[in-house]
VMD Tcl script that builds the backbone (N, CA, C; Angstrom):
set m [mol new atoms 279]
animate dup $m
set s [atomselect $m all]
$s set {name element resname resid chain x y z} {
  {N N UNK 1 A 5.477 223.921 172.139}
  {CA C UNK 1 A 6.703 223.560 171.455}
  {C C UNK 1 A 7.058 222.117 171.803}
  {N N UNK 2 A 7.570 221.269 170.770}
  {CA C UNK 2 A 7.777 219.756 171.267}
  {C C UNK 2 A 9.455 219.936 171.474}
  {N N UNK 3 A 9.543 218.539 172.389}
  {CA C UNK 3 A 10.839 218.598 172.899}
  {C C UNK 3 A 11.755 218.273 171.838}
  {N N UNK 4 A 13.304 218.304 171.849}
  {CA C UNK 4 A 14.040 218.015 170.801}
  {C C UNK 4 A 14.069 216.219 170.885}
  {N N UNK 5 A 14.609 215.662 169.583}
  {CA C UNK 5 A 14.660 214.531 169.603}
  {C C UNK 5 A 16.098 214.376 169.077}
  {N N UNK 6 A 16.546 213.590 170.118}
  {CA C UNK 6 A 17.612 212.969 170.083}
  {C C UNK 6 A 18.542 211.664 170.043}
  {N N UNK 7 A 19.202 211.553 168.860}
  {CA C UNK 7 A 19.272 209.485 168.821}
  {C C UNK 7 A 20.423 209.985 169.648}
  {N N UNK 8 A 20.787 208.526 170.470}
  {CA C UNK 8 A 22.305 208.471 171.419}
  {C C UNK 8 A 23.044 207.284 170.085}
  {N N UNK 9 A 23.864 207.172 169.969}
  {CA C UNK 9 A 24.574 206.307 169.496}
  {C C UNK 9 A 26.037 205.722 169.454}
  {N N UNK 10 A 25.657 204.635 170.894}
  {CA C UNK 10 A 26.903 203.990 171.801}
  {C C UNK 10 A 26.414 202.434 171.904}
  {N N UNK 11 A 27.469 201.891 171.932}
  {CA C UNK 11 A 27.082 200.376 171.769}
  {C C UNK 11 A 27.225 200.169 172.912}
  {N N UNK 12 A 27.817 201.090 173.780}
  {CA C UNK 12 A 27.712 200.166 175.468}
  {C C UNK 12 A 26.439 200.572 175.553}
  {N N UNK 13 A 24.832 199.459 176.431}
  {CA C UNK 13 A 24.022 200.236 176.835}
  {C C UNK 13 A 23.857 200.547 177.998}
  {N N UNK 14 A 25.265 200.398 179.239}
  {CA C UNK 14 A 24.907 201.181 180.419}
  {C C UNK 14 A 25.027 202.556 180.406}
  {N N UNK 15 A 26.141 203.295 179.599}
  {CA C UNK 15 A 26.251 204.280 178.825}
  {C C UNK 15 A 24.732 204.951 178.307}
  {N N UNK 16 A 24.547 204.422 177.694}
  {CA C UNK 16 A 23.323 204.493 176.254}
  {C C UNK 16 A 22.015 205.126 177.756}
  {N N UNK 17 A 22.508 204.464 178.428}
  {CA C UNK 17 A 20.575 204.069 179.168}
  {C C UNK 17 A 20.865 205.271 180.193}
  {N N UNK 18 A 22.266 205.325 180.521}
  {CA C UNK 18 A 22.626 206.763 181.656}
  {C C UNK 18 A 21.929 208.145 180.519}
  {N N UNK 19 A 23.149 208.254 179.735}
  {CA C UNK 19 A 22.384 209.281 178.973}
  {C C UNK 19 A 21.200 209.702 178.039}
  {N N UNK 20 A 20.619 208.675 178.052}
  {CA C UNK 20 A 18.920 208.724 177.500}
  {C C UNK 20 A 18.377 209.192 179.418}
  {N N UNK 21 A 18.737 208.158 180.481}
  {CA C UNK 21 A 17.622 208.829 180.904}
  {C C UNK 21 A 18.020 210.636 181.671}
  {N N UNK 22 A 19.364 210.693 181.428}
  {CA C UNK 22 A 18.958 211.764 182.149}
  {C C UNK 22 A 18.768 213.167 181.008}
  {N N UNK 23 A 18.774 212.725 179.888}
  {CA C UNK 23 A 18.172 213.803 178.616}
  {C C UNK 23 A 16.456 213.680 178.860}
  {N N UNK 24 A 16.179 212.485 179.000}
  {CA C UNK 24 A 14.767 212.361 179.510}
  {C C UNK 24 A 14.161 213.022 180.375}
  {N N UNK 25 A 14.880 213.108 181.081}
  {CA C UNK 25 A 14.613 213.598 182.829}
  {C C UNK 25 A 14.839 215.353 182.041}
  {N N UNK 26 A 15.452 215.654 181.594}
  {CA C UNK 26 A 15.707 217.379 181.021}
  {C C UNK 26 A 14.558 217.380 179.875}
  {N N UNK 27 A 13.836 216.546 179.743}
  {CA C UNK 27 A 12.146 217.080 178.909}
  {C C UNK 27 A 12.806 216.346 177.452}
  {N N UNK 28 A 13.992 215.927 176.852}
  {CA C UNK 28 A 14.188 215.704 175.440}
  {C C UNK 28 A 13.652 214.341 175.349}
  {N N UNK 29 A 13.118 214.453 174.068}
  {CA C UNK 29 A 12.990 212.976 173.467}
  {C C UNK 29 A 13.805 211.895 172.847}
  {N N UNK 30 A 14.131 210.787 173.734}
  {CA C UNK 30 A 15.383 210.203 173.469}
  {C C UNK 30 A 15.325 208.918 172.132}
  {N N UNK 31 A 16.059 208.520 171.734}
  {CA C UNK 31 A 16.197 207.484 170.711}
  {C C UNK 31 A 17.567 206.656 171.109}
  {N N UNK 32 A 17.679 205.404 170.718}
  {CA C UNK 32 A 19.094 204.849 171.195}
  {C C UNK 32 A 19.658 203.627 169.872}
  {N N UNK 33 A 20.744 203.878 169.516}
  {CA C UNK 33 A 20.790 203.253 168.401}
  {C C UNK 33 A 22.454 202.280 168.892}
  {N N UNK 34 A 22.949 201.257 168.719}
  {CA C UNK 34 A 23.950 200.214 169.196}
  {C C UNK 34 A 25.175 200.161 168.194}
  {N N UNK 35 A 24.593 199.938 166.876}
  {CA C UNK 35 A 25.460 200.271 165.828}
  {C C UNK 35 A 25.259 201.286 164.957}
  {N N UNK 36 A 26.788 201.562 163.927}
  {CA C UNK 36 A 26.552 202.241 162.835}
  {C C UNK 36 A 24.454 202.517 161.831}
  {N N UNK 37 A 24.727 200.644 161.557}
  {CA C UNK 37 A 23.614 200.201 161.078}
  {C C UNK 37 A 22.444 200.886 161.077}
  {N N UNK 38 A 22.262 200.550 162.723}
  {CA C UNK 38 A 20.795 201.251 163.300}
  {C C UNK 38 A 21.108 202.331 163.350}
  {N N UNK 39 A 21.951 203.232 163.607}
  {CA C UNK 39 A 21.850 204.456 163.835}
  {C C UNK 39 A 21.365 205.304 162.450}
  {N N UNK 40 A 21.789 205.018 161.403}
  {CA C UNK 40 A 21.429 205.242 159.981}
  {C C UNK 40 A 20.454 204.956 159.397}
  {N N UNK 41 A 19.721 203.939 159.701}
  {CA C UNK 41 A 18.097 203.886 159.863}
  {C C UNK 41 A 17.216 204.921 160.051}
  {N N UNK 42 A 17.737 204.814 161.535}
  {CA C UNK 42 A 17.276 205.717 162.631}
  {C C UNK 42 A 16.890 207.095 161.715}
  {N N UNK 43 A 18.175 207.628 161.689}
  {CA C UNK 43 A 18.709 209.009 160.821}
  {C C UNK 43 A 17.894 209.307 159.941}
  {N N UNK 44 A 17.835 207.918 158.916}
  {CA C UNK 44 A 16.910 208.674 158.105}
  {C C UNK 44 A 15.582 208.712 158.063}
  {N N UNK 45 A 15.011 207.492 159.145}
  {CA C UNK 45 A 13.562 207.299 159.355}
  {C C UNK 45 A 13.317 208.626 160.088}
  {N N UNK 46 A 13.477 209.094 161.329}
  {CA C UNK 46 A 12.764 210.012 162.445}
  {C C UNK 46 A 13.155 211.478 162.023}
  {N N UNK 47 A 12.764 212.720 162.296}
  {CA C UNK 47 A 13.096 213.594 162.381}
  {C C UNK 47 A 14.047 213.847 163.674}
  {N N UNK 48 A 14.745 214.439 163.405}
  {CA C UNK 48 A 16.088 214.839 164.477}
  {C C UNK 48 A 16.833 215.675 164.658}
  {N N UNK 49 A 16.550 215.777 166.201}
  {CA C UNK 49 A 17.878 218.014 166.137}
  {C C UNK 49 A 18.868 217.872 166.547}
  {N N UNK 50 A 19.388 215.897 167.208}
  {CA C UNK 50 A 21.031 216.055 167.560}
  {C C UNK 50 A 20.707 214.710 167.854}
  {N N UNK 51 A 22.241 214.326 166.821}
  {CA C UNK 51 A 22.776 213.181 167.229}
  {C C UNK 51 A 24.065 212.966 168.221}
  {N N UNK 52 A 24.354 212.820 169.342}
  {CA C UNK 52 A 25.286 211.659 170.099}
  {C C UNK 52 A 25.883 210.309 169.650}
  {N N UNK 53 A 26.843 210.732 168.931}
  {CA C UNK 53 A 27.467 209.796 167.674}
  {C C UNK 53 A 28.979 209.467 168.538}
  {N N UNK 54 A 29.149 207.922 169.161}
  {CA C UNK 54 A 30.765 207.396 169.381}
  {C C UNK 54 A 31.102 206.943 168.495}
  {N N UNK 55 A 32.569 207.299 168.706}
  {CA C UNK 55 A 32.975 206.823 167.394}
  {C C UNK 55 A 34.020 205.070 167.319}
  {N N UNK 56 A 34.016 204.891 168.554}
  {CA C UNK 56 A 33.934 203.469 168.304}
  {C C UNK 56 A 33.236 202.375 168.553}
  {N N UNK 57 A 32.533 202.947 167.255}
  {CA C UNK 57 A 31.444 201.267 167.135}
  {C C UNK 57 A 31.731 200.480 166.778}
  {N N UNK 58 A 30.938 199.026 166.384}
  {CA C UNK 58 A 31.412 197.462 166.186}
  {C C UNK 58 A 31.239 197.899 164.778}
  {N N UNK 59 A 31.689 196.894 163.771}
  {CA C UNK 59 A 31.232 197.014 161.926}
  {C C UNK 59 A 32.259 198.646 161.920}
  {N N UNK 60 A 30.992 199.400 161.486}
  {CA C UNK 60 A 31.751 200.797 160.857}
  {C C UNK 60 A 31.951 201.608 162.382}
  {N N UNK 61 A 32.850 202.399 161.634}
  {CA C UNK 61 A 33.486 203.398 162.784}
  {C C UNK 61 A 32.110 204.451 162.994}
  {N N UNK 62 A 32.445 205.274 163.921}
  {CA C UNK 62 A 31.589 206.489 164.277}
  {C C UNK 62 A 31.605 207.617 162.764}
  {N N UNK 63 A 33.036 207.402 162.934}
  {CA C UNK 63 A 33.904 208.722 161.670}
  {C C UNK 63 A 32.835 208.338 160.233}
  {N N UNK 64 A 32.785 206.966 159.787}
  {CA C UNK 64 A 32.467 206.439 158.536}
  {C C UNK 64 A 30.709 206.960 158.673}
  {N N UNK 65 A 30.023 206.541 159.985}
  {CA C UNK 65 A 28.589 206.823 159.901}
  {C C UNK 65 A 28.499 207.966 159.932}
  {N N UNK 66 A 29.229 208.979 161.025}
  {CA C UNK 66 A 29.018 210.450 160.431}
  {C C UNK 66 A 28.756 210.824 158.972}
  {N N UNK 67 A 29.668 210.337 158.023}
  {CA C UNK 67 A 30.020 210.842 156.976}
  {C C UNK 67 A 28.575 210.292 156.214}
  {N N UNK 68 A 27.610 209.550 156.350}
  {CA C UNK 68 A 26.854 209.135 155.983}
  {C C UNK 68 A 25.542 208.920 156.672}
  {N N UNK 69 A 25.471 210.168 157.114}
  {CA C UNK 69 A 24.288 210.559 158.243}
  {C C UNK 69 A 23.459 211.690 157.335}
  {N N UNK 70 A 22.467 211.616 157.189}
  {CA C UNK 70 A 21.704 212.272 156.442}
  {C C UNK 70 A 21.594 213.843 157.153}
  {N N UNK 71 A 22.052 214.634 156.580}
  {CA C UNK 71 A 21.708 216.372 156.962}
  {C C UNK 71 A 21.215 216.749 157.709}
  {N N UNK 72 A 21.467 217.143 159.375}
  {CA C UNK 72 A 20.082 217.436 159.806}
  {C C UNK 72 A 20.671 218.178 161.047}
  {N N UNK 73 A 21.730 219.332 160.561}
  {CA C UNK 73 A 21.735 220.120 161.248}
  {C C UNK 73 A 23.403 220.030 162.397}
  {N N UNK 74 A 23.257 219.572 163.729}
  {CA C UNK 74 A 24.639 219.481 164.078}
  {C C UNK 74 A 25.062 217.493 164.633}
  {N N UNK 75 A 25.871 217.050 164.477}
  {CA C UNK 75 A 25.923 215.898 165.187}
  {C C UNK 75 A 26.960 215.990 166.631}
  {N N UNK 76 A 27.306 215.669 167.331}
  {CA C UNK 76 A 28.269 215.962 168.565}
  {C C UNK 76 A 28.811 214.520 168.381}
  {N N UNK 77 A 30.268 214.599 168.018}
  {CA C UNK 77 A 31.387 213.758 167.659}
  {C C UNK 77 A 32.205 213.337 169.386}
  {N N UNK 78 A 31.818 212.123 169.764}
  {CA C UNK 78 A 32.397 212.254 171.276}
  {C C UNK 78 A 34.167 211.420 170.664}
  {N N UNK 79 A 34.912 212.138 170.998}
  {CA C UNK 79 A 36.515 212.218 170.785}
  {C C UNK 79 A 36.966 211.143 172.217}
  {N N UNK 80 A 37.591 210.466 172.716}
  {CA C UNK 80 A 38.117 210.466 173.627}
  {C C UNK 80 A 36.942 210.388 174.647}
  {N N UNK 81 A 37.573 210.162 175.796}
  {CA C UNK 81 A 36.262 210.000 177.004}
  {C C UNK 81 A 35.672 211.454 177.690}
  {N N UNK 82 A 36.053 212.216 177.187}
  {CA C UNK 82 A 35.337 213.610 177.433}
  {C C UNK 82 A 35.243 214.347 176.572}
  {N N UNK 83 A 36.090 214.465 175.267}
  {CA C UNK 83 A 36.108 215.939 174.599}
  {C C UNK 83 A 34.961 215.448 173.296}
  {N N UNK 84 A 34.364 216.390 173.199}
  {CA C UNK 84 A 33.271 216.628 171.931}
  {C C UNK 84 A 33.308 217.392 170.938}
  {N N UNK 85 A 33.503 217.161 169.687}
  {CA C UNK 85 A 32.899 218.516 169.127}
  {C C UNK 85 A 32.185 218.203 167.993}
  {N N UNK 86 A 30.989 219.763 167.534}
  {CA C UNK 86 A 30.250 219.182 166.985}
  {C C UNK 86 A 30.750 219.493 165.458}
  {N N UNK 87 A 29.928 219.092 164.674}
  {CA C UNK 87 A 29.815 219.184 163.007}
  {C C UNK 87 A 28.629 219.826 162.434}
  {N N UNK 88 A 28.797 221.243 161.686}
  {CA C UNK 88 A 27.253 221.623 160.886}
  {C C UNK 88 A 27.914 220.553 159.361}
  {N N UNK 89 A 26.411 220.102 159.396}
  {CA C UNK 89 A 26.009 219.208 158.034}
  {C C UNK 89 A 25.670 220.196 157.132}
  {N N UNK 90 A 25.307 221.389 157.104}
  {CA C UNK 90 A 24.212 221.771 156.091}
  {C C UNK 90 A 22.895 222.116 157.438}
  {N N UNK 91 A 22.090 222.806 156.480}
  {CA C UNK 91 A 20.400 223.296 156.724}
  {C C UNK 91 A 20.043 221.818 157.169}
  {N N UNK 92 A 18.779 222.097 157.956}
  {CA C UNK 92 A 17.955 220.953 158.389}
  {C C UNK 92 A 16.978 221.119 156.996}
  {N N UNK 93 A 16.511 219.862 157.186}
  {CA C UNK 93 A 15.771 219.709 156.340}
  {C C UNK 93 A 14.200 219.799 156.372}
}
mol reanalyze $m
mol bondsrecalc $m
mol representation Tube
mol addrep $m
């Protein structure tokens, strides 16, 4: 079975690099995206079972790229400096 793949998407990268490596360190396959921009790339280039989406990024908000994140199952919306919750999009694809 391959590990899950996961984009992080936080524009701080001491943040970014804490939680890639310790998803790393738990066997997942990490991805790291800075802005909206890249993260939507990202999204639609790779296959993916969870995104780590903040929602205040530089350019577009977190809220705006959610809404324009291609289908793929749940994203985890980080609220505030601790609370999360996630979103079903629809079926994976």
């Amino acid at each position: 079975m391959n590990a899950a793949e996961i984009l992080i998407v936080e524009d701080d990268e001491v943040i970014m690099g804490a939680l890639a490596y310790n998803l790393s360190q738990e066997g997942y396959g990490v991805k790291g995206a800075t802005t909206g921009a890249e993260a939507l790339r990202l999204a639609r280039k790779l296959r993916l079972d969870l995104i780590l989406l903040y929602i205040v990024l530089p350019g577009e908000s977190g809220i705006e790229v959610c809404g324009r994140i291609p289908a793929i199952g749940y994203v985890a919306v980080a609220r505030g400096r601790y609370r999360l919750s996630s979103t079903n999009f629809g079926e994976r694809r």
